[in-house]
TIFI-88911 format. One record per residue: x negated, y, z of N, C-alpha, C in turn. Coordinates in steps of 0.001 Angstrom, whole numbers, padded with zeros to 6 digits, always signed. Layout:
REM residues N
XYZXYZXYZ/...
***
This chain:
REM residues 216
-000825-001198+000000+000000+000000+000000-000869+001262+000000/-002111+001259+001159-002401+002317+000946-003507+003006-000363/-003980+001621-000851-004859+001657-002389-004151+002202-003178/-002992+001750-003407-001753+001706-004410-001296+003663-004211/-001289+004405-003119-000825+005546-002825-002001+006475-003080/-003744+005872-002611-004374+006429-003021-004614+006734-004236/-004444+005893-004902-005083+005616-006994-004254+006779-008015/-002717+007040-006762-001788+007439-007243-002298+009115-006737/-002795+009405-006027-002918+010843-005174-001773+011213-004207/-001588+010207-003341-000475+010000-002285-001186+009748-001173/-000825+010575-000249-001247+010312+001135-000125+009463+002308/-001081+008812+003274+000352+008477+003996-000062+008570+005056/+001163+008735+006121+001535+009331+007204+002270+007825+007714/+001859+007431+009641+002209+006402+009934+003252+006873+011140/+003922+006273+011390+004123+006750+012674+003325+005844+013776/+003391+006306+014822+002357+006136+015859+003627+005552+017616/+005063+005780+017246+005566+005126+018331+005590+003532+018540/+005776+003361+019913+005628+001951+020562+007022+002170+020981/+007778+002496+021123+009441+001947+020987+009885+002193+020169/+011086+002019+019795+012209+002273+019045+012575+003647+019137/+012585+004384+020356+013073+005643+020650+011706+006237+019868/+010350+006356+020384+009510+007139+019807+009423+007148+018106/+009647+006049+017729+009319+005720+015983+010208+006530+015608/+011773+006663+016065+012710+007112+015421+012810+008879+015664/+012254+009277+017058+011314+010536+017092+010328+011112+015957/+009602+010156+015825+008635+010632+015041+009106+010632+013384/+009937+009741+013072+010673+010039+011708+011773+011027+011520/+012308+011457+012402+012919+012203+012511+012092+013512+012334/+011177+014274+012889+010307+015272+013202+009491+015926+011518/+008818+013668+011124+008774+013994+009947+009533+014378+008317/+010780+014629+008783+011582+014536+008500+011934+015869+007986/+012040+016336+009106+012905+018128+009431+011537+019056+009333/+010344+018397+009426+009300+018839+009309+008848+019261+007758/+009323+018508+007196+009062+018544+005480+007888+017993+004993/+007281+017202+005907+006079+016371+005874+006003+015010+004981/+007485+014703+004709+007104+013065+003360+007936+013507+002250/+007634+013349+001305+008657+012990+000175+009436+011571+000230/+009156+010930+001095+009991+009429+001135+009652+009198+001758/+010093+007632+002336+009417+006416+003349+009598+004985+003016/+008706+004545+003581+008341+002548+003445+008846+002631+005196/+010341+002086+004976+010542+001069+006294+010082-000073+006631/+009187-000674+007455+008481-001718+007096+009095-003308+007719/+010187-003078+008196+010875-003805+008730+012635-003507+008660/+013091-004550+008815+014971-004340+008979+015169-004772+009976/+016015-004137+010785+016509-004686+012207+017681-004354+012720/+018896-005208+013002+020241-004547+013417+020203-003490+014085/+021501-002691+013802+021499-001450+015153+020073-000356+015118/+019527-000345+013677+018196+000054+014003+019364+002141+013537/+018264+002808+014188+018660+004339+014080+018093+004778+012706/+017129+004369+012207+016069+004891+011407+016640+005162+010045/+017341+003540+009587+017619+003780+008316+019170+004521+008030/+020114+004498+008805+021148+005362+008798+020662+007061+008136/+019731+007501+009782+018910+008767+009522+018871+009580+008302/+018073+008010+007554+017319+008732+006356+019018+008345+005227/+019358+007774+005399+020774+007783+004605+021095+008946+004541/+021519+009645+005740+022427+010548+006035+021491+011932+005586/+020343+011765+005787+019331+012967+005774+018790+013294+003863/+019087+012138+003030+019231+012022+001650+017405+012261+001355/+016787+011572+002081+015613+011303+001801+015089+009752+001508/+014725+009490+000028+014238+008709-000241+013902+007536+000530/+014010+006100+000344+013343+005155+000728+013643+004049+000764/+012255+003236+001022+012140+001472+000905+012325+001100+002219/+013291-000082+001765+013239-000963+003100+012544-002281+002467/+011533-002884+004163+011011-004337+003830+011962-005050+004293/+012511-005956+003458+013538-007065+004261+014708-006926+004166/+015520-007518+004341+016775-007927+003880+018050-007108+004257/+018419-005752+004223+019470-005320+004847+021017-006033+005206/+021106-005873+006568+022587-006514+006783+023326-005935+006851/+023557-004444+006349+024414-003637+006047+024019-002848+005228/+025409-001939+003975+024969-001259+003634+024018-001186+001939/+024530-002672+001904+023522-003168+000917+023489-002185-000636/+024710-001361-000810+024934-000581-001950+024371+000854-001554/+023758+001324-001046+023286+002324-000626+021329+001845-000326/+021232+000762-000174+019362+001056+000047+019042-000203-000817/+017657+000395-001214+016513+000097-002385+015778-000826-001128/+015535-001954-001284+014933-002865-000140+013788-003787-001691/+012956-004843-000600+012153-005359-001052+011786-006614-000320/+012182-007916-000571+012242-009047+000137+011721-010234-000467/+010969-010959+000177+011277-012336+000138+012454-013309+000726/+012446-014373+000023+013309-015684+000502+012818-016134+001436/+013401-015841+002672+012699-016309+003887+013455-017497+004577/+014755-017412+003822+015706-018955+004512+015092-019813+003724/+014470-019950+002167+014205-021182+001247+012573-021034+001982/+011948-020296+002448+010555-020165+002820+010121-021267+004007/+011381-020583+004811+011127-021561+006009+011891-022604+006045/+012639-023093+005151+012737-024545+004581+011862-025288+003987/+011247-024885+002984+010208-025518+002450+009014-025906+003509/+008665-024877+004609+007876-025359+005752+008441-026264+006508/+009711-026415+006614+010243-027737+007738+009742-028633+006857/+010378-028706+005501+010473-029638+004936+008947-030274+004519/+008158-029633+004186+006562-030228+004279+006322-030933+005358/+006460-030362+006647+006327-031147+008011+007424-032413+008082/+008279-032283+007608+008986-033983+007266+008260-034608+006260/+008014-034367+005309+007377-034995+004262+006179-035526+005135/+005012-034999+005892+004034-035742+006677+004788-036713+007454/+005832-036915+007657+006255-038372+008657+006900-037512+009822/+007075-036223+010333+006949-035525+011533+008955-035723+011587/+009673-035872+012881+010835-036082+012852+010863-035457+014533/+009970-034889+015011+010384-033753+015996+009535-032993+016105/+010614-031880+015273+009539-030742+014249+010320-029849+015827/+009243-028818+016024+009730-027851+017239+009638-026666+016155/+010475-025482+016655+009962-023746+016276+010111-022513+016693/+009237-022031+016394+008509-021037+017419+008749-019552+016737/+009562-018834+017230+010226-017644+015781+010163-016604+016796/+010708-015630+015756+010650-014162+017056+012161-014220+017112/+012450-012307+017436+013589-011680+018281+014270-011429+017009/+015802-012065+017351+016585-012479+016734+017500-011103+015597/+017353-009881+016332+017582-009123+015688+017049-008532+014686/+016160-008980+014366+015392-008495+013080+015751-009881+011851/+016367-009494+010763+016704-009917+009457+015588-011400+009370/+014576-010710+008805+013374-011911+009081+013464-013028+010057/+013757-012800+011158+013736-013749+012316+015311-014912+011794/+016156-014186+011892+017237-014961+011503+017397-015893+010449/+016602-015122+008946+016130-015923+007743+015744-017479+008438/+014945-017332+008741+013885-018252+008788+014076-019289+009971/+014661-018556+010762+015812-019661+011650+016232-020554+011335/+017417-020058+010600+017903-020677+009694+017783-021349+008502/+016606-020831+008184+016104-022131+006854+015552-023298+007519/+014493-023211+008705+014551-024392+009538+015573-025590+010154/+016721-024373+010459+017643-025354+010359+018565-025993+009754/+018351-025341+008322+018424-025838+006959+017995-027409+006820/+016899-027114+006676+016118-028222+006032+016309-029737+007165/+016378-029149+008277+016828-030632+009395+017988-031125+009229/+019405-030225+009058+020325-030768+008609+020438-031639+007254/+019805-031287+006280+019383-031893+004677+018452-033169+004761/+018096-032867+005840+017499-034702+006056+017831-035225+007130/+019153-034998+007536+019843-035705+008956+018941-035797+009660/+018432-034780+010168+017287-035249+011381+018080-033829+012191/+018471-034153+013806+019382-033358+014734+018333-032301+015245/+019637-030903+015168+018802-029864+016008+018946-029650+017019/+017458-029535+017752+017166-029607+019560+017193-028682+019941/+017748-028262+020810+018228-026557+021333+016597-026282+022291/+016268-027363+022972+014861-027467+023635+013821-027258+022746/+013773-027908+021492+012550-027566+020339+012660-026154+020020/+013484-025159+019981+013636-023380+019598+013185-022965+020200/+012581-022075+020140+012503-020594+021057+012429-019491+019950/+013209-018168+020267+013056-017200+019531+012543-015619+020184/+011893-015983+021395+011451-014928+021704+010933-013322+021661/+011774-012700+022210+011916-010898+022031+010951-010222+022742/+010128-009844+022283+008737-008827+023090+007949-009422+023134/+006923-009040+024173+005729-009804+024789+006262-011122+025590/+005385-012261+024903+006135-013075+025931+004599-014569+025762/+004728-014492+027198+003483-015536+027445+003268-017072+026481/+002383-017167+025628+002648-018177+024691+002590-019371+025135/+001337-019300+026603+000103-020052+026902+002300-021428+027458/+002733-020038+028487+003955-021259+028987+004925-021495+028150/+004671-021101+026685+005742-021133+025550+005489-022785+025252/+004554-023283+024902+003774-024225+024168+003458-025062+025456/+003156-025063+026655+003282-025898+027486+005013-026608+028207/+005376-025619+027822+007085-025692+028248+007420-027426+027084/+006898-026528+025935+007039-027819+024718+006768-029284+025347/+005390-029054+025076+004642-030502+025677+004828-030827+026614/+005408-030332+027814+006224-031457+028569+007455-031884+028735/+007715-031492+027659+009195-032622+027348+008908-034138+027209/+009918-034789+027945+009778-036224+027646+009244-036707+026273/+009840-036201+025189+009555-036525+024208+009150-035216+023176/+007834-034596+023147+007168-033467+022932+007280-033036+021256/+007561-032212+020567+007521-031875+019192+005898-032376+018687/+005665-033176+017756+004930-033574+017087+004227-032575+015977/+005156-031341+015504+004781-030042+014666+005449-029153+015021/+004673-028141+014515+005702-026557+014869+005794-025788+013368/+006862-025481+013421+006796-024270+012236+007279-022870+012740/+006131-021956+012825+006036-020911+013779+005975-019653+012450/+006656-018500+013423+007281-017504+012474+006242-016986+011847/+004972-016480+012173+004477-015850+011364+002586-016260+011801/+001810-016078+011101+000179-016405+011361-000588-015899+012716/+000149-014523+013500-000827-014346+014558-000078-014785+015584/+001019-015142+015534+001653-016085+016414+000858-017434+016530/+000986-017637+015318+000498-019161+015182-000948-019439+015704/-001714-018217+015457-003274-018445+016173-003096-018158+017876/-001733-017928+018033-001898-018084+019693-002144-019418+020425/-000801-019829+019345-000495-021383+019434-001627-022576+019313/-002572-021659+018735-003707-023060+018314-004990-022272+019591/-005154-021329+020391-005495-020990+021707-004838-021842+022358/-004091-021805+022692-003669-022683+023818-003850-024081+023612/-003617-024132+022450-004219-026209+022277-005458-026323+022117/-006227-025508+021746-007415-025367+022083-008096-025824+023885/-007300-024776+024741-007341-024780+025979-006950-026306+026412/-005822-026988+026412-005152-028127+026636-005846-029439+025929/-006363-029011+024821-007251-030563+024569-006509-031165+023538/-005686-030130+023075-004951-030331+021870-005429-030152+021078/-005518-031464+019968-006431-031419+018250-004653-031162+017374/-005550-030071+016489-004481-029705+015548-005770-030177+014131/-004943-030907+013592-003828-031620+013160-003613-032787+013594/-005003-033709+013980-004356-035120+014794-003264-034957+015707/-003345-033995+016760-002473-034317+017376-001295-033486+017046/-001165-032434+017023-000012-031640+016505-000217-031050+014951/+000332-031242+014329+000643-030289+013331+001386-028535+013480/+000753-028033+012674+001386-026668+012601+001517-026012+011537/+003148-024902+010349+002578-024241+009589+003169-023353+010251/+002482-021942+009341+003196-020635+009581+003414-019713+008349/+003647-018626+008345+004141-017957+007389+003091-016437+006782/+002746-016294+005785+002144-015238+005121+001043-015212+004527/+000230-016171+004965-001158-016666+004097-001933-015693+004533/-002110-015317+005805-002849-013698+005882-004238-014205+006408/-005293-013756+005957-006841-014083+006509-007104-014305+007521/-006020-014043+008034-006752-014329+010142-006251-016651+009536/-005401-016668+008947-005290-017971+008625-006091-018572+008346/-006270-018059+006834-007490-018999+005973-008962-019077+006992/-009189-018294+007462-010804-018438+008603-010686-018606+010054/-009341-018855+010382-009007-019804+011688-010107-021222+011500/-010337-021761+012972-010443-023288+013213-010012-023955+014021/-009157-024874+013393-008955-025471+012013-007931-024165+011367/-008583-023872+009849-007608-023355+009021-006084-023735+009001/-005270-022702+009318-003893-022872+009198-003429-023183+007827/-002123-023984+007696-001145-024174+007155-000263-022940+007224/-000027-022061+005975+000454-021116+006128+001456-020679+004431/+002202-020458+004586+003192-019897+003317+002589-019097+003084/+002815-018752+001615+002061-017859+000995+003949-016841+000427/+004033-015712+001058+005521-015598+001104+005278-014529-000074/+006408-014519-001341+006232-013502-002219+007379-012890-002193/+007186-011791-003112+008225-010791-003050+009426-010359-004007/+010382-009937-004056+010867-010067-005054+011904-008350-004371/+012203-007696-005509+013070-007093-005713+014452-006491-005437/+015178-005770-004652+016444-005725-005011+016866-004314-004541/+018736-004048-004978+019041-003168-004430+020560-002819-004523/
***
């Protein structure tokens, strides 16, 4: 993005809040300020303030991800993230794996729900039952180390994970690291985006390579 703005003679401006209240401060400010000709929303999220804003304020812009409202009014830019994270269950069945666990974020964001749900796509399509104990979709900061130990001591422990996104997933392989857990003998794992912290992990992750497509 920012090569692509430079080559062009475009500068960009980030915002810098850590809540919801500050981000939507600071777009706002830049806003009334006369400081962008547009914006890259870089995320979709219910109930979010931001993209209404710029609706109402008749300033230009991209959304990343899938709007759940509104869809005739914003220019968005998405991948298939329900067929994405199907195709990852479904690889981890194809290895023999039949208690696939997953490890996703906070449910209000578009993305999170996708991919939920393509997981639980793909278990229903090969009659294999979904475990309310194998989920977690965790909102904020949230300790991985007892996320992934919570797992493994279940009577009968998930054999793979298909975890929402790559720096999640390098938490996940810390802690089995710590525990004496071999990935891939002992657990399998993929995740989602193909991003370099993947490919030069050890052991290199299993990771979607997620593309993009168009709409509006």
């Amino acid at each position: 993005m920012s090569a692509y703005c430079n080559k062009q003679d475009y500068s960009i401006t980030l915002t810098t809040g850590e809540s919801e209240e500050e981000i939507f401060k600071d777009v706002v400010d830049m806003v009334r300020g006369k400081r962008v000709d547009g914006m890259i929303v870089t995320y979709s999220k219910r109930d979010d303030e931001v993209v209404p804003y710029l609706i109402e304020s008749n300033i230009p812009f991209v959304l990343v991800g899938s709007p759940d409202e509104m869809l005739d009014k914003i220019i968005y830019i998405d991948n298939d993230n329900i067929r994405a994270a199907e195709d990852a269950t479904d690889y981890l069945i194809q290895l023999g794996h039949k208690q696939i666990g997953y490890i996703g974020g906070d449910l209000n964001y578009e993305v999170s729900i996708a991919r939920f749900r393509g997981y639980q796509d793909a278990l229903m399509k090969k009659q294999l039952p979904f475990r309310n104990e194998y989920a977690v979709n965790p909102a904020g900061d949230v300790d991985m180390y007892e996320i992934v130990l919570d797992f493994m001591n279940l009577s009968h422990p998930p054999t793979a994970f298909v975890v929402t996104d790559d720096l999640v997933a390098m938490k996940v392989l810390q802690v089995c690291h710590k525990e004496g857990i071999k990935v891939p003998n002992d657990l399998s794992i993929i995740s989602f985006n193909n991003a370099m912290i993947a490919q030069v992990s050890s052991p290199a992750l299993t990771s979607v390579d997620t593309s993009v497509s168009a709409g509006a």
